[in-house]
C-alpha positions, 0 to 999 in steps of 0.5 A: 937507105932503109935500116933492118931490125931483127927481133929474137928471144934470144940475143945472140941469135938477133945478133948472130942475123944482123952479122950474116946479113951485114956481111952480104949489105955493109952499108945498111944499118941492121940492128939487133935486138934480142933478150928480155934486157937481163940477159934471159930469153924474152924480148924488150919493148923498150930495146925494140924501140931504141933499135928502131931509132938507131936503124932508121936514117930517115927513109924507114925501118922494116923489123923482121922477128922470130916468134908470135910475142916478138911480133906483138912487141915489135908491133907496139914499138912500131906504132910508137915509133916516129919514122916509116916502120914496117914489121913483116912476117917473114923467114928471119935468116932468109928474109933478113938477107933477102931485105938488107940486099935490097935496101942495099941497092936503094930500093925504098920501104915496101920493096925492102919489105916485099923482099923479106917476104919473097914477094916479087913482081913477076919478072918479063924478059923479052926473048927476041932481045935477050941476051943468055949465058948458061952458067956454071955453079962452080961452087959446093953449095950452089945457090944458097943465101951467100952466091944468090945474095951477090948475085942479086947485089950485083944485078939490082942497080943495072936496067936489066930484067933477069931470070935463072932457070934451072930444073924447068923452073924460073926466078928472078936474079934480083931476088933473093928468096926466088933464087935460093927457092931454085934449089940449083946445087954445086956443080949445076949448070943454070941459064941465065936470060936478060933483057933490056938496055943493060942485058949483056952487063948482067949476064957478064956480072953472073959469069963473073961471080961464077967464075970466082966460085961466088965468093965461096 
C-alpha cells in the first residue's frame, strides 16, 4: 500500500494533516514531518527522509508539503531515498485526504499522487445502462472533505463508473478533489449516475451513506 508524508514548517500543522487524513484511511501509513528539529518553525531534511522510510512499505511514498523551501527539501530527501518517492504540488489538506483514500482503496503510485493533485481521467457512464438515484444531502455541510471523502472510499473498489451532478455540473464519485470541487451544500439534492457491472451497488452505497448523514 502507498504511504503519505506530509511536509509542514510547522509541526503541529504536519500532524494536525496526517490525523485528518488517517481518520478517512486507517490502514495507510501517513507520516509527519514538520519543524526544523528543535522545535521552531523550518523543515529538516533529515526528518524528512526518516519519514519517508517509515511511510513507505515497499510499493512507494508520495510527500505532499506546505511552502516552495518544503519542497526543495522534500525533493532532495526524495532523490536519496531508496523506494518510489513521488513529491506532488498539491492542496495539503484537500490533497492529503484526496491521496490517503485513494491509496486506501489500493490504487498504486501515480494514481495516489494523481489523486492529490485532483488529476482524474474523465469518467464515461454509458446512459442506456445507467443506474441513477437522486440523493439527498442530509448533512449540514454537504459535500465537503469528510462525506466526499466516504463516498469515494466507498466506491473505489466496486466496477462502477460514477458521477454526481449537481448544479449543471458533473464529477467523478471516486475523486475526491472532483466531488468537493461540486460545491453541493447541506440539504442539496444531487443525482447519482453509474454504470457498468456493479452500477446498482454503488448507487445503494451513496443512498446509504446519505441516509446516515455521511457520518456527520
Amino acid at each position: 500500500m502507498i504511504g503519505l508524508v506530509v511536509v509542514s514548517h510547522s509541526r503541529r500543522l504536519a500532524e494536525g494533516v496526517a490525523e485528518v487524513a488517517g481518520q478517512m484511511a486507517p490502514s495507510v501509513r501517513i507520516v509527519p514531518s514538520g519543524g526544523d528539529g528543535s522545535g521552531g518553525l523550518g523543515t529538516d531534511y533529515v526528518a524528512v527522509g526518516e519519514a519517508i522510510t517509515r511511510a513507505d512499505s515497499g510499493s512507494g511514498v508520495v510527500v505532499l508539503f506546505d511552502l516552495g523551501s518544503a519542497k526543495m527539501v522534500a525533493d532532495m530527501a526524495a532523490e536519496e531515498a531508496e523506494g518510489s518517492v513521488v513529491v506532488v504540488d498539491a492542496p495539503l489538506v484537500e490533497g492529503a485526504v484526496a491521496a490517503a483514500v485513494r491509496a486506501q482503496g489500493g490504487a498504486g503510485l501515480a494514481e495516489v499522487a494523481a489523486a492529490a493533485t485532483g488529476v482524474v481521467s474523465p469518467v464515461s457512464v454509458v446512459d442506456g445502462d445507467a443506474v441513477r438515484a437522486e440523493v439527498e444531502l442530509t448533512n449540514s455541510a454537504g459535500l465537503h472533505a469528510r462525506p466526499a471523502a466516504l463516498v469515494a472510499r466507498a466506491l473505489d473498489p466496486l466496477d462502477a463508473s460514477v458521477v454526481v451532478r449537481f448544479g449543471g455540473e458533473s464529477a467523478d464519485a471516486k475523486s475526491v478533489l472532483a466531488l468537493m470541487g461540486l460545491g453541493a451544500p447541506g440539504g442539496a439534492r444531487v443525482e447519482v449516475v453509474a454504470s457498468g457491472a456493479d452500477a446498482a451497488e454503488a448507487v445503494r452505497r451513496v443512498e446509504e451513506l446519505a441516509a446516515r448523514r455521511f457520518g456527520d
